[in-house]
C-alpha positions in Angstrom: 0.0 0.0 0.0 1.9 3.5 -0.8 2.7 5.4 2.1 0.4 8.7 0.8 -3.3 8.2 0.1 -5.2 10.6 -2.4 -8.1 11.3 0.9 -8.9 14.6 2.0 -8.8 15.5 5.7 -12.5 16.4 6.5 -13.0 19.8 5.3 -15.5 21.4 7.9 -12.9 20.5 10.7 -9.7 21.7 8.7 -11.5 25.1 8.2 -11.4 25.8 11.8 -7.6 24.7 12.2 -4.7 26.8 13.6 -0.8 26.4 11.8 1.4 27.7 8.9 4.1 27.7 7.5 7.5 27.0 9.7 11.5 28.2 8.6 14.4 26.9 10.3 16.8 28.9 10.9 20.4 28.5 12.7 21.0 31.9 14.6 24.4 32.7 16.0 25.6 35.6 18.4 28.9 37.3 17.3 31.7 38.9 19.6 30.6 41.6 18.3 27.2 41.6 19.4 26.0 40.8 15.6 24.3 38.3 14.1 24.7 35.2 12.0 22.0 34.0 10.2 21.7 30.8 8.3 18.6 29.0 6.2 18.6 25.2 7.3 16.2 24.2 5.0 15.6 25.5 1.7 11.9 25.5 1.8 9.5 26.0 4.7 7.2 23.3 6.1 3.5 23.7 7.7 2.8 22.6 10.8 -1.1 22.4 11.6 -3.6 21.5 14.8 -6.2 20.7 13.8 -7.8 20.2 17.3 -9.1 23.6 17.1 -12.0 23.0 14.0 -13.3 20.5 16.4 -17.3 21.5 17.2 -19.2 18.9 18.0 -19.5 15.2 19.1 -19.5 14.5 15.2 -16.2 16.9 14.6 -14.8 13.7 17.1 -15.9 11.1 15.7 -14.9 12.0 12.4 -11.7 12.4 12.9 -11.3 9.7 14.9 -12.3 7.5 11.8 -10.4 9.2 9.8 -7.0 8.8 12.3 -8.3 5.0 12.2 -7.9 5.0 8.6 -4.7 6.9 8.4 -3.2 4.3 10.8 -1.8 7.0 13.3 1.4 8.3 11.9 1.5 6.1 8.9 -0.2 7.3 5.9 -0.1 10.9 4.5 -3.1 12.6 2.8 -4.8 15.9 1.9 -5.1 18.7 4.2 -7.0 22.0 3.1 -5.0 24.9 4.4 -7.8 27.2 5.7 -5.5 30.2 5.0 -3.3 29.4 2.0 -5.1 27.0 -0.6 -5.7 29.1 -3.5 -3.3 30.8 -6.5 -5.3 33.9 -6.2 -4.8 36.7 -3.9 -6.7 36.5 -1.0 -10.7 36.9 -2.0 -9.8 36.7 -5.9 -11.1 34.3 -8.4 -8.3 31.7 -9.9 -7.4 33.3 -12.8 -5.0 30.9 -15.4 -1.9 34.0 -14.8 -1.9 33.9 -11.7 1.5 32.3 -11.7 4.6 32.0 -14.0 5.2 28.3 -14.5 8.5 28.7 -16.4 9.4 30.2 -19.6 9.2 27.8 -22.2 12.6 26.5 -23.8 11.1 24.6 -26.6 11.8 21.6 -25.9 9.9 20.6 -22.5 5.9 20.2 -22.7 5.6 19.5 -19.3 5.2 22.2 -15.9 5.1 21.4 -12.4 2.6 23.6 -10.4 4.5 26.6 -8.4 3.0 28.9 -6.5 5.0 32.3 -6.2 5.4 34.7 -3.4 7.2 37.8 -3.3 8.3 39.6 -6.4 12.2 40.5 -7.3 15.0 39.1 -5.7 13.0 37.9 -2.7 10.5 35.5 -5.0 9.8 32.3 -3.4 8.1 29.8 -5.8 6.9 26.9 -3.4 6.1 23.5 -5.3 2.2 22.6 -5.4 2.0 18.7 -5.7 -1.6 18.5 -4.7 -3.9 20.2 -7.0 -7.7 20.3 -6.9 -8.7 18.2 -9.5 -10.6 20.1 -11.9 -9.5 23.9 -10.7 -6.0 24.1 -12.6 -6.4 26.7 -15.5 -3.6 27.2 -17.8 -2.6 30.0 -20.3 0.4 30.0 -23.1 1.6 34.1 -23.5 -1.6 35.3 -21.3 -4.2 32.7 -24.1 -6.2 30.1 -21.6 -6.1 26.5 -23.0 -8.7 24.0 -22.7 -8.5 21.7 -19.8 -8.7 18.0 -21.1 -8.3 19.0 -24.7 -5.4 21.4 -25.2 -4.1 20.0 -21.6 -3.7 17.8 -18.9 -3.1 18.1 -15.0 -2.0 15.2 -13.0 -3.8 16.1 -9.4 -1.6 13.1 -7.6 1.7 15.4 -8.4 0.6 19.2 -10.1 2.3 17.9 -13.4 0.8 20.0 -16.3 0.8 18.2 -19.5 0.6 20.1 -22.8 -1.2 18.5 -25.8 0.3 20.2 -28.4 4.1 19.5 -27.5 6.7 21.8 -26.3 5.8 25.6 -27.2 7.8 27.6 -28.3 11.0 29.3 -26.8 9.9 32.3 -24.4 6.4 31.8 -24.3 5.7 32.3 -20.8 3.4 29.7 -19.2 1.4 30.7 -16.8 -1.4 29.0 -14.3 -4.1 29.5 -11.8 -5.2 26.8 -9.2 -6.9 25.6 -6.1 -4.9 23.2 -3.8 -4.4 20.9 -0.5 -1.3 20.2 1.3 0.3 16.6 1.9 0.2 15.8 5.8 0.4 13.2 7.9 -1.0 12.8 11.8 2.2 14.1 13.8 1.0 11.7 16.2 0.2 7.8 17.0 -2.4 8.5 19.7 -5.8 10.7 19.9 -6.6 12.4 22.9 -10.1 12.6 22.7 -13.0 12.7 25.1 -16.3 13.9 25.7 -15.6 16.6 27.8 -14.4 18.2 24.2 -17.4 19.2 23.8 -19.2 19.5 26.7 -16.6 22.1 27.9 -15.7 23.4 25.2 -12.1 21.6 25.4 -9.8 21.6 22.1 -8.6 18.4 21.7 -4.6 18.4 20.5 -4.7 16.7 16.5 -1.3 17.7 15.2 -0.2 17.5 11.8 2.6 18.0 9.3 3.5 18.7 6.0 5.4 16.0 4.4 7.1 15.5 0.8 4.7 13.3 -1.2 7.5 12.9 -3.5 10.0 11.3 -0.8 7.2 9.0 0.0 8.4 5.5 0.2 
């Protein structure tokens, strides 16, 4: 059985989560009273608790099922980032330029998803493996493409497939989406208990984000 399973966390409980993205960084203190700052890891990494969308007796017994299925620690899956899960600014409709894919070199037909923030020499483009199926819209020099005719989008790893072949060098291609993160349960045992909801308790469900990629 592969280690990451194409499910989706439940959505009304995700929603109410708390988390982001996390850096680490190695900070050193000088003689000189300045500092030394290095990037451990190259891209960040979300950490999530989703204790917090817990509501009801149901929220419970949802997830519960859901941690059943996952066995604990063992399987990744979909998580819906109740901040972050969209190409488009904040309140905007997905538009297909929302991001720059790459500029085309005539020879690859082929684009992994990317999600860019920042603008200049401070851009971070963060790889998007997990794609809503059905919400990736595509455009070649600013002109949309069909989805399922002119292309393709694999929503197990954000590869964009173009029909047509490779287009030609410089065209700039370009893409809008919707999108979950890869998590697994950052835990083998569930606190849970009906005093959750009776007393309005939050129940401790962490999560993190994990490399569907490096899966084994």
């Amino acid at each position: 059985m592969p280690a990451f399973l194409e499910e989706r966390f439940p959505l009304g409980i995700a929603f109410g989560a708390t988390g982001g993205p996390q850096w680490r960084t190695e900070v050193v203190a000088l003689a000189s009273g300045a500092e030394a700052r290095n990037a451990r890891w190259a891209g960040s990494r979300r950490r999530y608790d989703a204790g917090t969308g817990v509501r009801s007796l149901a929220d419970l017994q949802a997830v519960a099922a859901f941690f059943e299925r996952m066995h604990g620690r063992l399987y990744g899956f979909r998580f819906r980032d109740p901040f972050d899960n969209t190409s488009a600014a904040s309140g905007d409709t997905v538009t297909p330029l929302d991001c720059l894919l790459a500029t085309a070199d005539g020879a690859a037909s082929s684009f992994a998803l990317t999600k860019t923030y920042g603008s200049g020499d401070f851009i971070r483009k963060r790889p998007i493996a997990k794609p809503v199926d059905g919400s990736v819209r595509v455009a070649l020099d600013g002109v949309e493409l069909a989805a399922g005719t002119d292309f393709t989008c694999d929503p197990a790893t954000g590869t964009v497939a173009l029909a047509a072949g490779p287009p030609a060098s410089g065209v700039q291609v370009t893409a809008g989406f919707r999108f979950d993160v890869p998590v697994r349960f950052d835990t083998d045992r569930l606190e849970l208990g009906l005093t959750h909801v009776e007393a309005g308790r939050v129940p401790t469900i962490p999560l993190v984000e994990v490399d569907p990629d490096a899966e084994a």
